[in-house]
VOPAGU-2260 file (C-alpha; in pm, 1 decimal, decimal comma):
REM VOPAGU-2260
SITE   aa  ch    i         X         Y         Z
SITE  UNK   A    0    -459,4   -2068,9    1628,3
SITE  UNK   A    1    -504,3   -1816,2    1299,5
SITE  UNK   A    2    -491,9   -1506,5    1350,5
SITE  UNK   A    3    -749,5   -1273,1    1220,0
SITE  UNK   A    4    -653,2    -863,2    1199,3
SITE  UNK   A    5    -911,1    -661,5    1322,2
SITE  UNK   A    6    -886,8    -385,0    1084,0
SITE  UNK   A    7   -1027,5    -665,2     795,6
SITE  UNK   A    8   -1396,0    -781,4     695,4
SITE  UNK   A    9   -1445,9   -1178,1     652,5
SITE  UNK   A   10   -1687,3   -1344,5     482,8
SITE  UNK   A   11   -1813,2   -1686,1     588,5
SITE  UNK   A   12   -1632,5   -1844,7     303,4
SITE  UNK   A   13   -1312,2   -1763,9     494,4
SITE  UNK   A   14   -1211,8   -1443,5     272,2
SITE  UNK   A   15   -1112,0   -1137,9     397,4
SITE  UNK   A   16   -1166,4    -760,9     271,4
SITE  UNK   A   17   -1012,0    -439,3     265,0
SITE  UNK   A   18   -1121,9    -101,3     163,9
SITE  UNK   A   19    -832,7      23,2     -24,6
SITE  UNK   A   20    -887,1     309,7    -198,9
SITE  UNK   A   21   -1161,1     373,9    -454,2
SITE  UNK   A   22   -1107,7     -68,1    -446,1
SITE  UNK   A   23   -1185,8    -346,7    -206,6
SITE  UNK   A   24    -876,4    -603,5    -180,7
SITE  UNK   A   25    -972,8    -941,1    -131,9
SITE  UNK   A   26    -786,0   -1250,8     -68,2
SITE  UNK   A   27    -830,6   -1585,4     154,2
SITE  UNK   A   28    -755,9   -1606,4     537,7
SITE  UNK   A   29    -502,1   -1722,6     744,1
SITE  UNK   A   30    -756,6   -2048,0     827,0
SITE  UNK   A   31    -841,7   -2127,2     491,2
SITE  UNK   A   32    -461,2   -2088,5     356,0
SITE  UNK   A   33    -392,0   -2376,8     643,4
SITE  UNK   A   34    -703,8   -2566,7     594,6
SITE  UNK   A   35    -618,0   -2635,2     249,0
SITE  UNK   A   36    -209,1   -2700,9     300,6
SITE  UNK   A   37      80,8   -2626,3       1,2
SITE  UNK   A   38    -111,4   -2334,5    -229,3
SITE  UNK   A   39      58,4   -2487,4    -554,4
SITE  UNK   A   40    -237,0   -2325,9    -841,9
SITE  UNK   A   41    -407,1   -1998,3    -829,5
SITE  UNK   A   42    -688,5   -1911,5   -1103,9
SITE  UNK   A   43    -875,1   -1543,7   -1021,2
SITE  UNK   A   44   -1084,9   -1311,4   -1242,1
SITE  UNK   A   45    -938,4   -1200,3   -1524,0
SITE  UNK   A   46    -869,8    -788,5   -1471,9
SITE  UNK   A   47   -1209,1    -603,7   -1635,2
SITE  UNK   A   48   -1453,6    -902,6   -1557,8
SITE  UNK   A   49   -1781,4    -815,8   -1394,5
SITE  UNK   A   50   -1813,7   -1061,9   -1069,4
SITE  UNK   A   51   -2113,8   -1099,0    -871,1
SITE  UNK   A   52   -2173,2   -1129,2    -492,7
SITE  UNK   A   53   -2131,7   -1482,9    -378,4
SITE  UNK   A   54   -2066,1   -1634,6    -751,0
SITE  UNK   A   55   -1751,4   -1837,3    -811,4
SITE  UNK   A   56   -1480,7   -1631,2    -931,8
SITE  UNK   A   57   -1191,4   -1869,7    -953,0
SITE  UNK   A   58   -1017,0   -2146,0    -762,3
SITE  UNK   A   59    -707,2   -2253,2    -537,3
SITE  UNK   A   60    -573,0   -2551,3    -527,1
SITE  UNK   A   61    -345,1   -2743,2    -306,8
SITE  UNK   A   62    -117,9   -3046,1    -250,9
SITE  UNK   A   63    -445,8   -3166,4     -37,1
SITE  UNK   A   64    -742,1   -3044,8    -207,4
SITE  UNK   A   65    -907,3   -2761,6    -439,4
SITE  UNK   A   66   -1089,4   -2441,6    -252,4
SITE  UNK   A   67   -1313,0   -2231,3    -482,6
SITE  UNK   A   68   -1307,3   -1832,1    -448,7
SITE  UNK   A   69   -1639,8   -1643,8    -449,2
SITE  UNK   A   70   -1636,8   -1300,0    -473,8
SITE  UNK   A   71   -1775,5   -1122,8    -162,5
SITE  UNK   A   72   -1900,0    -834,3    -365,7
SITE  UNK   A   73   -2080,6    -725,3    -702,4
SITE  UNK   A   74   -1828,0    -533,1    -942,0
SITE  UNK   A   75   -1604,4    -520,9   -1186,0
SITE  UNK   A   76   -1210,9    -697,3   -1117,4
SITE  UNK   A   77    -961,0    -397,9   -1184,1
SITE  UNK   A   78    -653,1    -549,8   -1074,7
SITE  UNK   A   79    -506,3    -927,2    -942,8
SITE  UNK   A   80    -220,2   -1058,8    -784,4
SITE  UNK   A   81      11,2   -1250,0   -1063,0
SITE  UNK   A   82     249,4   -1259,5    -767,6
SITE  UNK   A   83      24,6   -1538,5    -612,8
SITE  UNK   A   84     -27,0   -1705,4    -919,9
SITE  UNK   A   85     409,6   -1704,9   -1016,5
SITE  UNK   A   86     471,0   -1809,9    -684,8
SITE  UNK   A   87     163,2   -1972,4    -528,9
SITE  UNK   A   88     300,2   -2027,8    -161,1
SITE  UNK   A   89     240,7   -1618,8    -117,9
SITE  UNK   A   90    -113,9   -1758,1      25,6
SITE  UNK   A   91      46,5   -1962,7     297,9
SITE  UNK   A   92     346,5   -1749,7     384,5
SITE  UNK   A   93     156,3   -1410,4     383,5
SITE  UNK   A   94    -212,2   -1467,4     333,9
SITE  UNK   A   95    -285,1   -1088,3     454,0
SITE  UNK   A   96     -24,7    -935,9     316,3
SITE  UNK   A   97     161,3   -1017,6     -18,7
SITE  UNK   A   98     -71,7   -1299,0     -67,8
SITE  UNK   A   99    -402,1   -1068,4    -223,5
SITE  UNK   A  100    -551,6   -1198,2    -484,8
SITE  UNK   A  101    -756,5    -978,9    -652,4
SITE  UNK   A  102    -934,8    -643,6    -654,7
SITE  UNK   A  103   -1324,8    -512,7    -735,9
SITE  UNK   A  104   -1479,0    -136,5    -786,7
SITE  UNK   A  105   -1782,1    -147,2    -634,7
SITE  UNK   A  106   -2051,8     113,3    -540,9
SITE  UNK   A  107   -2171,9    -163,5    -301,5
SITE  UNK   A  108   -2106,4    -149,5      93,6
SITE  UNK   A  109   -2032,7    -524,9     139,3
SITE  UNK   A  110   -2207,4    -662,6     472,8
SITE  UNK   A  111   -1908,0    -847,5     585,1
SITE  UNK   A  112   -1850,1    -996,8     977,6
SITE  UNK   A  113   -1576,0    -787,1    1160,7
SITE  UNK   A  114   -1285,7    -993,3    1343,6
SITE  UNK   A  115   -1479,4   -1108,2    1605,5
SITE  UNK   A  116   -1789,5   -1248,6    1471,5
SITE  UNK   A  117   -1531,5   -1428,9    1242,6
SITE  UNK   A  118   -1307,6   -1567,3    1506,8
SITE  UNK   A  119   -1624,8   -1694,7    1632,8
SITE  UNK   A  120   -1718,1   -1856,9    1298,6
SITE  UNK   A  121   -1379,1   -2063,5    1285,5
SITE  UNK   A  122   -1374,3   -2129,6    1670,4
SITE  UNK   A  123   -1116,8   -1983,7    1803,4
């Protein structure tokens, strides 16, 4: 069973956000890090990018298979994670924690599901 923290928004692409500041922090959830198996490559935004709202912002890719990352917000990247991308496994081991991956400045209000409508999503 994943566990999904209540005090996080999801998106139905199986990445979470947090309002952190004048940023949102996004990364991937605890059922996509085990869906896709041994993180061993992260690519994210590069830092001053403008991403868009469900456009493809970078990948991860595992022993099993690659996962795309789509940026759950309009904005412009003002800081990632090179932890995740020196030591990949930060996804698996601590996908909601130490495992972040990147963050936007945004005047948008994201509509995101809260922990419940996504722990329906992923059936649990």
């Amino acid at each position: 069973m994943s566990d999904v923290p209540s005090h996080l928004r999801y998106t139905s692409d199986h990445e979470w956000v947090l309002a952190d500041g004048d940023s949102l922090k996004i990364g991937i959830t605890r059922y996509a890090a085990d869906a896709l198996g041994d993180v061993v490559y992260v690519d994210h935004p590069a830092v001053g990018s403008s991403v868009q709202a469900g456009a493809i912002v970078g990948e991860v890719e595992s022993t099993k298979s690659v996962g795309e990352i789509f940026s759950p917000v309009t904005g412009t990247v003002v800081e990632t994670n090179q932890a995740v991308v020196d030591d990949p496994e930060l996804i698996n081991r601590d996908p909601y924690g130490e495992g972040w991956l990147f963050r936007v400045d945004t005047p948008d209000s994201p509509d995101l599901m809260d922990a419940d409508a996504y722990t329906a999503l992923i059936g649990q």
